[in-house]
Phi, psi and omega in degrees: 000105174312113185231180181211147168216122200251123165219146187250114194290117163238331186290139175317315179273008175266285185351122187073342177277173181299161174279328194266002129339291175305310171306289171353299173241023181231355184268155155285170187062002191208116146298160144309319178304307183305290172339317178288308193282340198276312200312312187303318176257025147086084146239336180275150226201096158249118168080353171125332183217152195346134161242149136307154190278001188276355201288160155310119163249161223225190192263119180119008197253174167232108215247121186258117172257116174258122162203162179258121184241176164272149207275347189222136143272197184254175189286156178213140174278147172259173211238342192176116182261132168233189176281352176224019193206160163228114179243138177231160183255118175286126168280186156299139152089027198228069171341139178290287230192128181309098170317345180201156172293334187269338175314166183278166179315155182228152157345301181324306186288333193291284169324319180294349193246006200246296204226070201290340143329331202284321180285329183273335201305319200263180205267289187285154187256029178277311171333313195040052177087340177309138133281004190197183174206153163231159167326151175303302186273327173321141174237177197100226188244125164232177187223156214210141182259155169242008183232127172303330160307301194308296168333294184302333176275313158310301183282011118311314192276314170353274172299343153301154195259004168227057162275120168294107192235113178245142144261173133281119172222123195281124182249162152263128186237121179280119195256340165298335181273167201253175202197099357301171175295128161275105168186163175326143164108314206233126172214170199258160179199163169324150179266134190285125186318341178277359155333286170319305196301336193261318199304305208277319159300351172263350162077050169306294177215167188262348149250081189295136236235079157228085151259189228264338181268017173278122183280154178200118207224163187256133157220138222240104164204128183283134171257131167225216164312118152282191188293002163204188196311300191315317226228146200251144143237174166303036175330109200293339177249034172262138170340140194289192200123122196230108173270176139264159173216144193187105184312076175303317171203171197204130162231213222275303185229018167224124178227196202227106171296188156208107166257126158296118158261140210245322170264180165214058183291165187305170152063359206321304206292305165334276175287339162284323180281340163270328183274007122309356170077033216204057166260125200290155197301166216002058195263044166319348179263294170340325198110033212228329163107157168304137183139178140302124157347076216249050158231144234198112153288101205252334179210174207201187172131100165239219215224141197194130173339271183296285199227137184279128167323168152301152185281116170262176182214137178227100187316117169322116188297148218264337139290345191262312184278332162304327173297299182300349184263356167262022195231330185080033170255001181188146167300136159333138168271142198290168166278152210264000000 
């Protein structure tokens, strides 16, 4: 479905800049990289004609993106509206925010049709109000500012370490390996009391398996670049990250995590679990093998100066818990 996005240079600091510079940060959906690659192939517009992105734009121009998107977005549930957050449950196979204007409809878009505040919040508008993003394939809860304040403060709260951010993650388990793991990085620690609290609304299991004898370890190991754009490691001159980890239930070759993140870098949850040698299952960049994805944003909670949101929960997907129960990592759930 052929669509425009109309932007009119006004801001000051837009005056002179490049055209794919402007786009960048006034189109929704579109980086500079993007930006750069439509202008190049005559998607771009000033005045009725073709621009290049390198060209100058003066106050008053109008810069017209003709591209083709798809027409509905997709459905979502919402999980908790507050006065300053709109939190949703992400399926599966659905990008947080569009990567190209032609891309199909995004979480972002789903929200923007609901909660039309949401698309103006953030400082790029490509962003469209996410404070945070999950994987294309990741489920769970992300969260949408409805104010450009509320942005800036969420994504301040993010990044506190004592925001709560839980997965859930369906592992592969090696029974050759020690437990916790021995290496630089890992030390052992409590299993965290909000667990308990947690496991039965989030429906893990219908007896949740916590004694006191489920391991659970820190693991401190800075992520940087990996060997190519997509991919991120564990590197000694990479950015600090620090997960939690807590072994929930376990069977012959697989078990069921819980991570805490305390930082929140790309792949974090990902890539600390492979390099435990414990990578989740249809973790194909990771190690993880072909398949759906089996990771899950399970709780939220951020931590905001003056008053901390609510804790949200996005109830373990109705696939993610038939896997665990065919493994036999969980009880059957009763019928309502």
């Amino acid at each position: 479905m052929p669509t425009t996005v109309e932007i009119v240079v006004e801001a000051p600091e837009d005056i002179g800049e490049r055209v794919d510079v402007v786009l960048g940060r006034r189109a929704p959906g579109v980086s500079r990289r993007v930006a750069r690659s439509l202008a190049l192939a005559g998607a771009v517009r000033r005045d009725g004609a073709i621009v290049r992105p390198s060209q100058r734009v003066a106050h008053g121009d109008r810069l017209v993106l003709a591209v083709d998107t798809a027409a509905a977005p997709p459905e979502i549930a919402a999980l908790h509206v507050t006065d300053r957050f709109v939190y949703v449950d992400k399926p599966a196979g659905v990008h947080t925010l569009r990567l190209r204007p032609d891309d199909p409809p995004s979480l972002a878009d789903a929200v923007a049709a609901r909660h039309p505040e949401c698309a103006s919040a953030s400082g790029p508008a490509r962003d469209g109000g996410a404070i945070h993003r999950l994987d294309r394939e990741t489920t769970g809860v992300v969260a949408f500012a409805r104010s450009p304040a509320a942005w800036v403060a969420g994504r301040a709260a993010i990044a506190h370490a004592s925001t709560l951010k839980l997965y859930l993650a369906l592992c592969h388990l090696d029974d050759a390996r020690p437990w916790p793991p021995v290496r630089a990085g890992v030390t052992a620690a409590p299993v965290p009391a909000a667990l308990a609290e947690l496991a039965v609304p989030l429906r893990a299991c219908t007896q949740p398996p916590m004694p006191s004898a489920l391991a659970s370890i820190h693991v401190d190991l800075p992520l940087g670049h990996g060997a190519t754009r997509r991919h991120v490691a564990v590197r000694p001159d990479g950015q600090p990250a620090h997960s939690q980890i807590t072994v929930l239930t376990r069977g012959e070759h697989h078990c069921l995590v819980a991570v805490h993140l305390r930082h929140g870098h790309r792949h974090q949850a990902r890539v600390h679990l492979a390099a435990l040698g414990m990578p989740i299952v249809g973790d194909a960049r990771y190690g993880g093998g072909e398949g759906a994805l089996r990771l899950h944003a399970a709780a939220l909670q951020l931590w905001l100066e003056r008053q901390p949101e609510p804790r949200v929960l996005a109830p373990l997907h109705d696939a993610f818990a038939q896997r665990l129960q065919q493994l036999s990592l969980c009880a059957p759930q009763p019928r309502p």
